[in-house]
Steps between C-alpha positions, in 0.01 A plus 500: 500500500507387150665729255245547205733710245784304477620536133769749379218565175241609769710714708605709205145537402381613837774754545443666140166504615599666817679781311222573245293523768706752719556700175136495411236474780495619832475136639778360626667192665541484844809389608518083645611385813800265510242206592293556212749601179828440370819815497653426128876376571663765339606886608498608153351881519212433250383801220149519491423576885730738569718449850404154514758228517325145419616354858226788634261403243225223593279315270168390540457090630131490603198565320415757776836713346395539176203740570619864593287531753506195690876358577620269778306721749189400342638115570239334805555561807625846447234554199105385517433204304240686300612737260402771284399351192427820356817594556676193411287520139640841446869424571425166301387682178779744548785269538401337217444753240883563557612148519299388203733343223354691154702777722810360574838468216513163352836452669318544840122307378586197708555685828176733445328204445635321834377832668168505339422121647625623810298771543219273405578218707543742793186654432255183450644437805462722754145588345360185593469446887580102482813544318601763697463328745701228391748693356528660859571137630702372270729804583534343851551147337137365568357343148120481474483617156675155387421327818158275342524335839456806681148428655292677778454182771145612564142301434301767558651728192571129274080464526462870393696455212360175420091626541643797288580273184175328562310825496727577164406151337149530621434906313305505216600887418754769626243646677485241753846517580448889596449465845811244498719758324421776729539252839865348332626906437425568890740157574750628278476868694477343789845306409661796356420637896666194638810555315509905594589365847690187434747749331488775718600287815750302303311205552599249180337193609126687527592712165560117340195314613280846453678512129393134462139507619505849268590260207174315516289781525703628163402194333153503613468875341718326156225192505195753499639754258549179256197339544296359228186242557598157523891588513662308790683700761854440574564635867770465735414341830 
């Protein structure tokens, strides 16, 4: 699994984070498993947790750890693929209304601000069911995201999305694409489905090709919310 907070600059930000947040709020950080953070190299007792030595103390690698009340337990398979985005948009707005950078020193402004783009890189992220998704994959080394190769090897679905961009081209108004928009959102549930078991039974190479066909059905919704008469439609297929 790829580490994603690799700097020294981050790491500092996330653990003054960490405090303020144990000082402050009742949410708190749960604590990593070794195959999903990093112990800090040194025994050095530190001051603001108290009985804490920094060998004991684990910081957050995975988008998942960021959120108080998700963690490596909310990590497919032992978490759902779907999440609570109600939650997660609580915890969001919280984390960053303490990591924003107005609030931070000036001596300590580029580390809030390395925090604050985590949080919202971590955030669009696991919002958005096809980056999660891939996010989810790339964690177990399989690249769709940047993979524009990555195709689903199946006719049927290649002349659906081809007599979908004709039906796009062909619309006079937005209100003949209604029916489309409303068919494409039960594809894109019905993908989102897909992936809930892919990930629960540990099964990578149906969470990839379901997290592929999942990208056309995004585009599909991104060609009909942009449509304008006479505008040509760029689609994958």
């Amino acid at each position: 699994m790829r580490a994603t907070l690799s700097h020294i600059s981050r790491n500092s930000a996330v653990l003054a984070l960490r405090t303020t947040l144990l000082a402050s709020t009742p949410l708190t950080f749960r604590t990593l498993s070794p195959t999903t953070s990093r112990t800090l190299s040194t025994s050095t007792p530190r001051h603001d947790l108290p009985n804490v030595t920094a060998r004991e103390t684990l910081l957050p690698q995975t988008h998942y750890d960021l959120f108080p009340s998700f963690g490596p337990d909310a990590l497919p398979p032992k978490g759902p693929f779907t999440i609570d985005l109600a939650l997660l948009r609580k915890e969001f707005l919280q984390l960053q209304a303490k990591a924003h950078p107005d609030l931070a020193p000036q001596e300590k402004k580029r580390q809030a601000e390395a925090l604050s783009s985590r949080i919202n890189e971590a955030y669009k992220t696991l919002q958005n069911p096809l980056l999660r998704a891939q996010y989810l994959l790339e964690m177990r080394g399989i690249d769709v995201a940047g993979d524009e190769t990555a195709k689903v090897e199946d006719p049927e679905l290649l002349m659906e999305v081809l007599e979908t961009r004709e039906v796009i081209e062909e619309a006079a108004t937005e209100e003949e694409l209604q029916p489309l928009r409303e068919l494409n959102e039960r594809r894109v549930a019905g993908s989102v489905g897909v992936l809930e078991e892919a990930f629960k039974n540990d099964d990578m190479e149906a969470a990839k090709e379901e997290a592929v066909k999942l990208r056309y059905w995004v585009n599909i919704r991104e060609c009909v919310d942009a449509f304008e008469p006479g505008k040509p439609v760029v689609m994958i297929h």
